[in-house]
N, C-alpha and C positions, 0 to 999 in steps of 0.2 A: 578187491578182497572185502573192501567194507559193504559194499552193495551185495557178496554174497552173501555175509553175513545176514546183514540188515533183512536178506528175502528168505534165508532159511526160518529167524523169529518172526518174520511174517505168517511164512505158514503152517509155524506151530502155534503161534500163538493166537494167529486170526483166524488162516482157511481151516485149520483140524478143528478149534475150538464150534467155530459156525457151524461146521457141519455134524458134529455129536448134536451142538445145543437145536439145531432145527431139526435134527432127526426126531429130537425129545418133542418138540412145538409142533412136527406136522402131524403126531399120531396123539396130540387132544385136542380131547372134544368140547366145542364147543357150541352155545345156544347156535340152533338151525343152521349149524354146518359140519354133522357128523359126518365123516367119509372123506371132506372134500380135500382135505390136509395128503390126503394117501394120494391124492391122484394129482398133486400140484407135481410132482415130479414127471409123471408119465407126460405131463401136458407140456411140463419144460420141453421134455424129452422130444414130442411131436413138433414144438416150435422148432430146436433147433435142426432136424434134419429135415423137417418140410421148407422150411426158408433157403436151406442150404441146396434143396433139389429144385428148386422154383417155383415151389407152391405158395399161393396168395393167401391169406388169413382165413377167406373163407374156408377156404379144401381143406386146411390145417384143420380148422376146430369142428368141421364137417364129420373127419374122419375122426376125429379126438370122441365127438358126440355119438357116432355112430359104434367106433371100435369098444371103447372103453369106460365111458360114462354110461353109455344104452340110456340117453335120452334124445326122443324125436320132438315131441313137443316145443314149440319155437320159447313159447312163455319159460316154462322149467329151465329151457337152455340162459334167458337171459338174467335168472334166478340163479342159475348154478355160477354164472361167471360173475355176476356181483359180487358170489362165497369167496371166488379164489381170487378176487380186486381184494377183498378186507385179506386177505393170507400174506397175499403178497404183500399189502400194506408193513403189515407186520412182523412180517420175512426182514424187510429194507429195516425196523424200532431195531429187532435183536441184530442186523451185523454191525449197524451202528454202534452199538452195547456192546459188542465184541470188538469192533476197533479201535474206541474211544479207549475202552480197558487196557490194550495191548500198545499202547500209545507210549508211555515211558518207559519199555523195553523196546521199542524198536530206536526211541531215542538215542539210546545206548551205542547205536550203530549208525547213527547218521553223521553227515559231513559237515552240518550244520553251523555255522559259528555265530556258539552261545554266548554271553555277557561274561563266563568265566574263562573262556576262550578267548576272547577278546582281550581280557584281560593280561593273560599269560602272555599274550601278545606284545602289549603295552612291558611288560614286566623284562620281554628279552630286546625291544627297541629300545627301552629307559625313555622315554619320551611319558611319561606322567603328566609334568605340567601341560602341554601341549592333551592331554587327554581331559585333565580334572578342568582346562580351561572350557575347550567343547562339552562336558557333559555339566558345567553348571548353568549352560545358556539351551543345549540343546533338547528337544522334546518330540514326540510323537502323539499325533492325537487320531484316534481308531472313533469314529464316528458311527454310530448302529444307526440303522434306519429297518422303516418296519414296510418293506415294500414287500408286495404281493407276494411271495416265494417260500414265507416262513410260518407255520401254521400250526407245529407242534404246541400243544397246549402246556401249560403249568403240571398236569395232572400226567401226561404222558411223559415230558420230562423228570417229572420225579420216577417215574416207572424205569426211564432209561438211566438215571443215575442210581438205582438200585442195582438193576442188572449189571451195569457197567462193576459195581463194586462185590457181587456175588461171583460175580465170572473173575474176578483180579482170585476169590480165596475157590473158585470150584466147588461151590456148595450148591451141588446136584439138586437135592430134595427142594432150596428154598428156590431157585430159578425157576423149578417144574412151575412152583405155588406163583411166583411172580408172571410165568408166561400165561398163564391162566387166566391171571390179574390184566393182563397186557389183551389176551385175548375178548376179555368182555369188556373192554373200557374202548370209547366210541374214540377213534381220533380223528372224528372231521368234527368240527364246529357246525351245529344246526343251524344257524344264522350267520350271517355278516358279521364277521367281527367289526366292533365301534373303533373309530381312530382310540377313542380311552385304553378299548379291550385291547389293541395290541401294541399300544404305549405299556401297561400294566406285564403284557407279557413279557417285554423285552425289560422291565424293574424289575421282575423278578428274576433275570438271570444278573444282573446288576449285584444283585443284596446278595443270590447266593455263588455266585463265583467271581466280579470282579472285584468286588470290595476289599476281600481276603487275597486275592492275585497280585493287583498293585499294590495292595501293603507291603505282602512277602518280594516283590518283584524292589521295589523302593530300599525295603531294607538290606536285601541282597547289594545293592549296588552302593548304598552307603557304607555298611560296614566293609566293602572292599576296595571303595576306590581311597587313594592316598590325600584326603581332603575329613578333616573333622569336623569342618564348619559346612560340609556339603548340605546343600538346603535346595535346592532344584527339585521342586514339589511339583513342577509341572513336567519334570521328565517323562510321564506316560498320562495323556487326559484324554478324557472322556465325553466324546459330543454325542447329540441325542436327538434325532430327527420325529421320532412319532410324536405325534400332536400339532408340531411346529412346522411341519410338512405339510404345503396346502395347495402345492402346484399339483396341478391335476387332479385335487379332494377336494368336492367342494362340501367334504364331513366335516373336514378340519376347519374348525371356527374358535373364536376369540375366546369363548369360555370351554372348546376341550383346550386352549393353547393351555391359561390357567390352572385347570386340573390337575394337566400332566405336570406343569412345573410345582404343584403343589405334592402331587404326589411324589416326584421325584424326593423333592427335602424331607416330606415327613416318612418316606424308606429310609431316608438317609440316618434319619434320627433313631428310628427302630434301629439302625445298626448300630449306633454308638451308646445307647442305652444297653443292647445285651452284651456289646462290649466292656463297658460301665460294669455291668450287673457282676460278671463274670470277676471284672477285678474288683471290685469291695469284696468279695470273699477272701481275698487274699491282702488287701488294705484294712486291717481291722485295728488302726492304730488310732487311738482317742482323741489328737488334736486333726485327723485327717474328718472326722464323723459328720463335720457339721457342711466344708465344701462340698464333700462326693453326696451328701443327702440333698444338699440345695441344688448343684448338677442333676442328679438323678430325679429330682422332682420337677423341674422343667420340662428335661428330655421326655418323660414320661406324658408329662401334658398335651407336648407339641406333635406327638405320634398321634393321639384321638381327636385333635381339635388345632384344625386348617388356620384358626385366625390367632391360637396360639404359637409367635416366631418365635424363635431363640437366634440372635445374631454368631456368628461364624468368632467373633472378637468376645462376646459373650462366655461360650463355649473354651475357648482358647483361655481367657485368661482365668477360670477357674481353674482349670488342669495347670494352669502355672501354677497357682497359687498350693494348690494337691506336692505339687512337684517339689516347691521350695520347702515346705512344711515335711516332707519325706525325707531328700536330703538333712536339712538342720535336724532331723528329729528322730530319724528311725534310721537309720546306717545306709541309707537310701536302699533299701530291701524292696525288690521288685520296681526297680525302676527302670528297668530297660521295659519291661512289659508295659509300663505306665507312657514311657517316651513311644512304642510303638504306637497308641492310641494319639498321641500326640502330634506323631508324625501324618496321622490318617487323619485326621483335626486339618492338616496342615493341606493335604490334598486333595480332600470333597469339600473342604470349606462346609456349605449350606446349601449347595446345589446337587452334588451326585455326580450330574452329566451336565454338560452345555448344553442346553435348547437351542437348537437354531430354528432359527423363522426363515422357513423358503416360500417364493411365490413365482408367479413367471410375469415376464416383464410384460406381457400382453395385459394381466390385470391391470397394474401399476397405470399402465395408459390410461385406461378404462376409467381409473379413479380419476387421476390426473383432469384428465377432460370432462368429465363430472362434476369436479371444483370448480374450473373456471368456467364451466358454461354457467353456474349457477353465481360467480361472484362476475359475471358481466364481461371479464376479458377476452373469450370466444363467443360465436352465435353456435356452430356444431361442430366444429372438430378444431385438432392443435394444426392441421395443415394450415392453417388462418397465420398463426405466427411465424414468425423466422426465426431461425434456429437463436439467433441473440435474443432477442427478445423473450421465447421458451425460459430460455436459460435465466434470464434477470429474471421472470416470474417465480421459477424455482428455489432461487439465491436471495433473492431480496424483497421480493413481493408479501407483503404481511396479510398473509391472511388466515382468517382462524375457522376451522368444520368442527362440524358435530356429525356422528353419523345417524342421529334422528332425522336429520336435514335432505337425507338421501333417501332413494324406495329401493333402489336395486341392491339385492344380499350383498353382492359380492361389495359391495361400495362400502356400503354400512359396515362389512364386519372387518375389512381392510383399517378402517379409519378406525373401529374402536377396537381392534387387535393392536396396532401402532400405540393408539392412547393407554392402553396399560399395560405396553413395557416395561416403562417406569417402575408401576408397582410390582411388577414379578422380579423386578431387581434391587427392590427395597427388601422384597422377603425371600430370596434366594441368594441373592449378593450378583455383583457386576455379572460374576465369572457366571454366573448361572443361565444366564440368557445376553449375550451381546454379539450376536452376528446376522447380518438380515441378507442371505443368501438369492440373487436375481435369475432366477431360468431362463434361457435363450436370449442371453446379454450381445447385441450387435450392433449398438450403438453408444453413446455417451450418458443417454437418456435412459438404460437401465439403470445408472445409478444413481444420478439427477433424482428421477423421478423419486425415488424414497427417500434421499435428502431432502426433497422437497416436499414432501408428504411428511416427516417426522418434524419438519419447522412447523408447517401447518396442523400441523397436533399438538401444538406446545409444546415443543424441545427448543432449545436455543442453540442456535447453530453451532453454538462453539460449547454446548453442552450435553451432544450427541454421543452418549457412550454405548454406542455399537459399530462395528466394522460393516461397512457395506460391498457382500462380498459378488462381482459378478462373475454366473457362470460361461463361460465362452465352451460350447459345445456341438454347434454347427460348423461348417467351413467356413461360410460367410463369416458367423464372429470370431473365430480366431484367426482368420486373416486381417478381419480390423481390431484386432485387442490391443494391438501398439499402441496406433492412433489411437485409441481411446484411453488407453492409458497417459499417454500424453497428454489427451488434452484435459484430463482431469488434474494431472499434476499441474499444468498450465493456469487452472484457476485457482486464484487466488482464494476464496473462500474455501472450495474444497481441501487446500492444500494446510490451510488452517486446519481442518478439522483433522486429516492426516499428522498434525505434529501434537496435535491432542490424543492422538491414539500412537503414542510414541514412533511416530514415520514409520509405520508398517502396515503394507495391505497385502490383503489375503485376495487371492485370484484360484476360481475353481477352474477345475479341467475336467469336462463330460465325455468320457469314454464312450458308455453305452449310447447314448445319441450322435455322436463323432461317428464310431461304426454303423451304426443306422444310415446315419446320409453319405458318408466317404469310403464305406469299405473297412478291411480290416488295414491292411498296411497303412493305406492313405490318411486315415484317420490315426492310428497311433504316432505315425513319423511327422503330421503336423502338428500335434498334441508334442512332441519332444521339440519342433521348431520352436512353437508360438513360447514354450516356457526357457528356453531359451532367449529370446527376444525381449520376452519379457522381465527376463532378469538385467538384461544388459538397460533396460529404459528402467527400471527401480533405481537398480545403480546407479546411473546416470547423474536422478536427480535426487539422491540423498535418500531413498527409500529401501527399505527392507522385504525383501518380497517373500512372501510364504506361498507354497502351490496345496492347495487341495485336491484329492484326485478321487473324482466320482465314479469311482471300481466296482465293476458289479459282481457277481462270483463266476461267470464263466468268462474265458480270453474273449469271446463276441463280446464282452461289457467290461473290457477293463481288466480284470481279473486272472486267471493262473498263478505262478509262484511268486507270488508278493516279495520276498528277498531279492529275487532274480532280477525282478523289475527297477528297482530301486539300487539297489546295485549295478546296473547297468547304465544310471543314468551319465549324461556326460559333466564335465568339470564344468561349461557354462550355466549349468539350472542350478540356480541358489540353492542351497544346504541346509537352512537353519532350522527348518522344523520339517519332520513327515507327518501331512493330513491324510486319510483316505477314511472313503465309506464305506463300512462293511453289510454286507444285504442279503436279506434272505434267509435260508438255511446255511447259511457259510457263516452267519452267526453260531451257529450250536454246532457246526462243523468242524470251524477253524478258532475256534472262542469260545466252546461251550463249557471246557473242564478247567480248573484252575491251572491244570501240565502245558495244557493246549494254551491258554492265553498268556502263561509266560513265555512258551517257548515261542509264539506267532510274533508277542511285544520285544523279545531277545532280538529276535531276526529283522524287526524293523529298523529295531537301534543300531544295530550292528551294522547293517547297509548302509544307512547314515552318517555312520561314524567313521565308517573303514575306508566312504571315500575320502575322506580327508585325511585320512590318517597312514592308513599300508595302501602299499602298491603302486603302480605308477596311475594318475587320472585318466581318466575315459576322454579320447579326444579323437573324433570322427573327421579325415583328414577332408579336402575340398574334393578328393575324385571318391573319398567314398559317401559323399554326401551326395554326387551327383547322381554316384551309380543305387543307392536309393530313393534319391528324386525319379529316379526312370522308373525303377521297380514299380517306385509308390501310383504314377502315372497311366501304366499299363495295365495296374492288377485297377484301378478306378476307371479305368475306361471300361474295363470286363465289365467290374460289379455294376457301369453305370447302364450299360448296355441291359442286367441283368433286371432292373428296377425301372426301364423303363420299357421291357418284355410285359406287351398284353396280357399277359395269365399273370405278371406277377401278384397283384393284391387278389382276384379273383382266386387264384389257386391257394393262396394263404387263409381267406377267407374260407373255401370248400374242400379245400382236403386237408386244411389241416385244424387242429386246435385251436386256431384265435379267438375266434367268439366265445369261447369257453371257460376262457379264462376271468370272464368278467363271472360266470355262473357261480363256477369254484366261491366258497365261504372260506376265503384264504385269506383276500387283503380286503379293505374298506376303501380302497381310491380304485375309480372306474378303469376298465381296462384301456382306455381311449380318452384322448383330450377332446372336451366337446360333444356337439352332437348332431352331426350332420348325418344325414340319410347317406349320401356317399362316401366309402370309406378311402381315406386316401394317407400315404403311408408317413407323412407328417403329422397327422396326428393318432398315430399310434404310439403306447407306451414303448418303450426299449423290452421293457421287462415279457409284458404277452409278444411281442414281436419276435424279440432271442429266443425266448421259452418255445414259441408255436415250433419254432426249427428244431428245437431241441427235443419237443418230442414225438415229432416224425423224425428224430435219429438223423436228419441231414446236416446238420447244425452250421449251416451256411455263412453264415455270419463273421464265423469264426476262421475263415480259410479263402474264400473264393476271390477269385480273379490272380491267389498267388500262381496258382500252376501256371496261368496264361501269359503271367509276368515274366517268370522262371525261364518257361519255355522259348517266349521270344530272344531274351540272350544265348540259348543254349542254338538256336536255330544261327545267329548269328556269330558265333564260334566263341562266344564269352562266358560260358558257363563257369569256367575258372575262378573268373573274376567276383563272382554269384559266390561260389565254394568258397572265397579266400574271405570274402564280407562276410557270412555264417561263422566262420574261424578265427576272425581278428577283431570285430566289431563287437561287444557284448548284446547292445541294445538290439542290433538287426539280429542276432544269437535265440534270444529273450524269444522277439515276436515269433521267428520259426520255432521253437520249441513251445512253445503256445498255442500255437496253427496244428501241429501235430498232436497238443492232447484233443484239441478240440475234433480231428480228422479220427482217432483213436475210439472217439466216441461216438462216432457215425455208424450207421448201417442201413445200407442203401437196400439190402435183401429183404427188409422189413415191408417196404413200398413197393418193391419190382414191379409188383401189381400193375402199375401207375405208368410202366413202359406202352403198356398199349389203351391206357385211356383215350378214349375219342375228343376229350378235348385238350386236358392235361398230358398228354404223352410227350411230344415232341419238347414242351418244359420240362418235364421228369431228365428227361434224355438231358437237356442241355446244364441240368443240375449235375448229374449224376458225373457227365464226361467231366466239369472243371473238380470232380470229389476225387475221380481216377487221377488225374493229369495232376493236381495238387497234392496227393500222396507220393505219387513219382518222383516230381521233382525236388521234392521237399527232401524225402530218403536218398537223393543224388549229391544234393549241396551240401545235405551231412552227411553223408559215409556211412547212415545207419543202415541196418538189415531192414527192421522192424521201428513200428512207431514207439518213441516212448523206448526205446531202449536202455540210455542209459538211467531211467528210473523206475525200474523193476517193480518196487512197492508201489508206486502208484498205479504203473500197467496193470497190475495185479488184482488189485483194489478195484482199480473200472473194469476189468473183467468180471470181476463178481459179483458189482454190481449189479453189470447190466445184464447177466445170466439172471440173476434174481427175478428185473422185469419185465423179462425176455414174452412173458404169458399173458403179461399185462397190457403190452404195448400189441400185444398180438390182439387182443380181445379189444384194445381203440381201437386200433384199423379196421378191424370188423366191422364194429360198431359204425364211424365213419363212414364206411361202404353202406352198408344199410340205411344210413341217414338219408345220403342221397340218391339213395332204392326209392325211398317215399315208401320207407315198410310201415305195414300197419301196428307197429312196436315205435313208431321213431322217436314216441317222445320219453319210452326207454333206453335206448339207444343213447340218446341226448344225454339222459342221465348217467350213461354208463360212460361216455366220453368226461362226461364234467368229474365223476369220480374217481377216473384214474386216471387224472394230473396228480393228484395227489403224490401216490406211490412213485411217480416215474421222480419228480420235483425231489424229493428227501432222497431217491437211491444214488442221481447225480449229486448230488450237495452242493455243486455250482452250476445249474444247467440253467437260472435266470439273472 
């Protein structure tokens, strides 16, 4: 009943609204594309029945050009569909603007359990203390990164937060004015965005939606939980990758690291001065005159001038001092408004966001050996020492660099990136940069190596305030993450530095690389093993274990219903805080409005919280561990089969998207680690990798080798046992219904083409049978009709998406066909591939 509801305000409120408002946006005009708005529809129209009858992109827009545009001319044709790439672009800004809008009324009808929910909950169990206990320790941290996928500008976003608010009251005449607006405003970036640029971009969704979210989010939970001394300021924080992201960028250097955490504090400050500003209008009391103008003349400094700090203790104890003076003096009048700034004093401190510093452990080496070839301890490489010997160099060997001392960049800027830590935490505070993140962690020597790199910068080992966090993201390293976790707690030096960072380490988990190399099943079910494992070896030896979880926005990277996932996990993976990254467009998708970031932060908490608290725990018994051990086994023999099929990099490379991705003026870190002439599927990013699938519509990643998995128990009369796992297990639950949005968002009619390619066919075919065979069995083990059944709004949603750019994706394949025509257009062609990524990227909102 609630999902009919929930889909009747869906489609009054989203599909009726989109379709008046684009009726309004296809018939104007604008500069050099009068006409072309009238005829996006007919072109739709040609997509969907020519795809549906077997016709190949060519014949589609052959006839579309010949019937109903009446252009022959090859050039005008590839002028006309660049028109309807920008339409569609802009098709995808307003339904966004219409679903964003229509967002807390559909709330209205969801299942969802919100913070007050929760509560009601606590209120019929009486169990309070046991809740006020959990939520004064517990926290969630929603980490942004600026990886290639998110592109919307400052300039376009305000464009969408206008619509979004014109569409909430139906004022016709000013949305005509705003689509117009929308219409002549460029939204591809003419360059490369700088690591800065889209550091910058993601502060200004910071200043104007999270800042006001977690306040409102903070105070909601204060004034309702049964605690008056509740002070749990880290209950929802904010980590912050652009700038401090340098694995695979080699843009990102020591002075953007700088910048951005400069610019993070002095946004930070812009906001507490117009907060400031806003209350002296209403504190016009004469002993308060002389603090709030001393406050407000700092803050005001530290916003225009970088080497101007104001400390976080600074800040704080002036607003005491406002406070006490209020109280004794004026009937304490406006002081709940005064204590809210107080409380937001209490939760940015001076930082904003946490900086993290990421690198990959392949640098680290690099340096490592760098050092001691030049301090005499090797002649050319660390194979020269024994792992003990390594390790005492690390730990004890006093040696001191400069990075003048070095020629190679990457040396140089590693070693004075390290060196001014320190100061970015002198003028930010602790919280504002303290964690140094290791990529492709498979040894003991990921974290070594930056231990020993920060003694050799001048840190004292026992006065290292950052968490050294590594990421295990391949097979190889989360089969050895035990071992390595042990034998870090084993030494005695590190084990110090861990009781200086109050016995708690943080361990990331890489989704999007996981599935890269293991598949989907394979990679998620050893990602639940190894954090498993990993909690029982914390425990073990006195340590606190936190998991970070490197989530991309589609299920091939981590990603789908974020609750479901976390709620699902089992009673073995430690509890105490939720980390994950959020990337892309799923930033401004799932985060981008203050309704949306409460309700996404509600649902983190809540899954958190509710496993300890209702229900009975998630505990995956030994035969249902084994009978996903098989699963997981079967469906990685497919995919491995799958990756190590001759056309696989070849056919990624030429039919589909991947080179392209690096063109696109989306992200600033190269599409590919490295730079070998031969491409090999290691060092490819996750993000053009997942993406390439996603927009050839086959979305691979996300699904394959399940059907083959599936099907071998069903061949072997165990299908049941498949069915009862899907029913009784959340986590195995989760990933099928995952695999299914991802299969939901496939369309193999788009390619068909590709069935009788001369070189590519017989791969098409061997994709296409495990997309068939994996929809099958997948709607067998759940009982569903159709994919995505029981989440009607969201089916609904990616239906209209991808009708939206059904034209677009039609006019890539083209264009890709032509490419490797060798037309005499191809280095138009080129361009008309690199231009609509765009549109496809924003209409999924998780497709990298």
């Amino acid at each position: 009943m609630q999902q009919a509801k929930r889909l009747e305000e869906f489609k009054k409120s989203v599909t009726n609204k989109f379709n008046i408002y684009n009726s309004l946006f296809l018939s104007l005009p604008y500069r050099n594309i009068e006409n072309v708005g009238m005829l996006v529809p007919i072109l739709l129209h040609q997509c969907e029945t020519g795809l549906k009858e077997g016709k190949n992109p060519q014949e589609i827009l052959e006839l579309f050009f010949n019937n109903f545009a009446n252009i022959t001319d090859e050039r005008q044709r590839i002028d006309f569909m660049f028109r309807i790439i920008q339409y569609v672009e802009r098709q995808v800004v307003l339904y966004d603007s219409v679903e964003d809008s229509a967002f807390p009324k559909l709330q209205e009808y969801t299942n969802s359990l919100s913070i007050k929910d929760y509560f009601e909950l606590v209120n019929q169990n009486k169990n309070w203390d046991k809740i006020a206990k959990k939520l004064a320790s517990f926290s969630a941290r929603i980490v942004l990164t600026a990886h290639p996928t998110q592109f919307y500008t400052p300039s376009v976003l305000d464009i969408i937060a206008e619509l979004r608010a014109l569409i909430n009251g139906d004022e016709v005449n000013e949305i005509d004015v705003t689509l117009q607006q929308l219409g002549l405003t460029s939204l591809v970036n003419s360059k490369k965005p700088t690591p800065l640029d889209e550091a910058k971009n993601i502060i200004y969704i910071l200043r104007n939606t999270y800042y006001e979210a977690i306040g409102e989010l903070f105070q909601y939970i204060k004034s309702n939980i049964h605690n008056e001394s509740f002070d749990n300021y880290n209950i929802m924080k904010l980590g912050f990758w652009p700038g401090g992201d340098r694995d695979g960028n080699p843009f990102v250097t020591a002075e953007i690291t700088k910048q951005v955490a400069d610019e993070l504090r002095v946004t930070l400050m812009k906001c507490y001065y117009n907060e400031l500003k806003g209350l002296r209008k209403k504190l016009t009391f004469q002993k308060l005159q002389q603090p709030l103008n001393e406050l407000s003349a700092h803050l005001y400094k530290s916003m225009f001038d970088y080497s101007v700090v104001i400390s976080y203790e600074d800040i704080i104890s002036k607003l005491i001092e406002i406070r006490e003076l209020l109280v004794a003096h004026y009937h304490s009048l406006y002081l709940e408004q005064l204590n809210v700034l107080i409380d937001r004093v209490h939760i940015f401190k001076t930082h904003f966001a946490t900086l993290d510093i990421r690198q990959d452990h392949s640098k680290h080496k690099l340096v490592v050996q760098a050092v001691l070839q030049k301090h005499g301890v090797i002649k050319e490489n660390l194979e020269e020492l024994s792992e003990k010997k390594l390790i005492q160099c690390l730990l004890k060997e006093n040696i001191s660099i400069k990075s003048g001392d070095f020629k190679e960049d990457i040396i140089k800027d590693t070693i004075k990136n390290i060196q001014q830590l320190g100061a970015i935490q002198k003028n930010n505070g602790q919280d504002g940069c303290n964690r140094y993140i290791i990529s492709n962690s498979e040894d003991i020597f990921s974290v070594l190596f930056v231990f020993g790199l920060f003694r050799w910068c001048g840190w004292e080992s026992d006065e290292i305030t950052f968490d050294i966090v590594p990421l295990f993201e391949t097979m190889k390293g989360m089969e050895a993450a035990e071992q390595i976790m042990q034998q870090l707690f084993d030494t005695p030096i590190y084990r110090a530095h861990l009781a200086s960072r109050d016995d708690i380490h943080t361990m990331m988990l890489g989704f999007s690389d996981g599935t890269k190399d293991g598949g989907y099943l394979k990679a998620n079910w050893s990602i639940l093993k190894t954090k498993e494992t990993l909690s029982k070896v914390c425990k073990k030896n006195g340590i606190k274990a936190i998991f970070f979880d490197g989530r991309g926005g589609p299920p091939a990277r981590g990603g789908g219903k974020t609750h479901r996932f976390y709620a699902a996990q089992t009673k073995d993976v430690a509890n105490h805080e939720i980390q994950l990254t959020i990337q892309g467009q799923t930033i401004t998708s799932t985060y981008g409005t203050k309704e949306q970031f409460i309700h996404n932060s509600e649902q983190l908490l809540t899954a958190g919280l509710s496993n300890n608290l209702f229900g009975k725990e998630h505990v995956i018994s030994a035969a249902d561990r084994k009978l996903i051990e098989e699963l997981s086994e079967y469906s990685f023999e497919k995919y491995v089969q799958l990756k190590n099929h001759e056309k696989f990099i070849p056919y990624l490379e030429h039919r589909s998207t991947l080179k392209y991705y690096s063109n696109a003026n989306i992200g600033s870190r190269p599409g590919k680690r490295g730079n070998k002439k031969q491409l090999e599927l290691s060092d490819l990013r996750a993000i053009s990798f997942v993406g390439s699938w996603s927009q050839l519509k086959q979305n691979v990643p996300g699904y394959f080798g399940l059907g083959t998995a599936i099907e071998h128990f069903k061949n072997k009369g165990r299908l049941n046992e498949v069915k009862r796992l899907y029913k009784e297990v959340p986590f195995f639950k989760a990933l099928m219904l995952n695999s299914m949005m991802s299969l939901a968002k496939t369309n193999f009619d788009l390619t068909s083409y590709m069935r009788d390619d001369e070189e590519f066919g017989e791969f098409w075919q061997v994709l296409h049978a495990e997309y068939e065979l994996s929809m099958k069995m997948l709607l067998q083990i759940s009982g569903l009709k159709i994919l995505m059944e029981d989440e009607a709004v969201s089916r609904e949603s990616v239906k209209i998406r991808e009708k939206i750019v059904l034209p677009l994706l039609v006019i890539q394949q083209n264009a890709l066909y032509h490419i490797t025509k060798n037309s005499a257009y191809k280095n138009l062609y080129e361009k008309i591939v690199t231009r609509s990524l765009y549109g496809n990227i924003n209409a999924s909102r998780n497709s990298a």
